[in-house]
N, C-alpha and C positions, 0 to 999 in steps of 0.2 A: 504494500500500500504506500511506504514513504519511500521506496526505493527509489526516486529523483534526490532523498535525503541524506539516504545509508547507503555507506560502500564500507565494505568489509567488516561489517560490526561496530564501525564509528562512523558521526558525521564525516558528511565533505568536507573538502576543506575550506570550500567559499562559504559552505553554514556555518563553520568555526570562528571562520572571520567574522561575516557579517553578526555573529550573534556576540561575538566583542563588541565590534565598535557602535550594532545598535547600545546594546547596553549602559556601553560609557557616554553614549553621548545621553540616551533617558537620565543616568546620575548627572552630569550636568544639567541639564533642564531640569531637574528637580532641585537644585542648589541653586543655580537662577531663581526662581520661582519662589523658593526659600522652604527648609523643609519644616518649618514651623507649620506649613499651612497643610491642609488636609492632601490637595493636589500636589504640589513640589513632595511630600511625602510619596505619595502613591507613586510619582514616577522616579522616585530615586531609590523604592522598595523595587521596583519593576524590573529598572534596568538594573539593579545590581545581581538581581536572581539570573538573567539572561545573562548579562558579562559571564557568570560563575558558572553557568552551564555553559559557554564557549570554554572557558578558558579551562574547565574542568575534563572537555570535549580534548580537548587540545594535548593535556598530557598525559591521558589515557592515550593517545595517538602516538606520541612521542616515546610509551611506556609498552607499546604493543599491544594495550589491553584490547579487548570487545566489548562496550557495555549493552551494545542492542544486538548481540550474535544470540542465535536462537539454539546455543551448549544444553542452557539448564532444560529443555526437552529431554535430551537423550540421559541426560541425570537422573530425569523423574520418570523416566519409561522404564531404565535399569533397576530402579528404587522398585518400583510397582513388579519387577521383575522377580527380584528378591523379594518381595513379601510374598507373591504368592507363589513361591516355592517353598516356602516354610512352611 
């Protein structure tokens, strides 16, 4: 379904970017804005969550991990495999 998203069990690399630099710029605009106020809050809550899923994105990529590789299936088919063989 998001396979325009996913390659190889992590974002692209352009999702990785773009979900940085949206991010930092929403925390700017919410420090513009000033996060005293409900709005400049909400977009400096917003884009810090997205910055931190790029950047989080980014060194799982650097670190070889997969965090959307579909492993834990064949985990829980081997698990369900061994219960009911017991």
């Amino acid at each position: 379904m998001f396979n325009f998203l996913i390659k190889d069990g992590n974002f692209k690399e352009w999702v990785r970017i773009f979900c940085v630099i949206v991010g930092i710029s929403f925390v700017a605009l919410g420090i513009m804005i000033s996060i005293k106020s409900m709005l400049g809050g909400f977009f400096f809550l917003i884009g810090f969550i997205i910055a931190a899923t790029g950047g989080y994105a980014a060194q799982a990529h650097m670190l070889k991990l997969k965090p959307f590789d579909k492993a834990y299936k064949k985990a829980k088919d081997s698990y369900e495999q061994d219960k009911n063989n017991m």
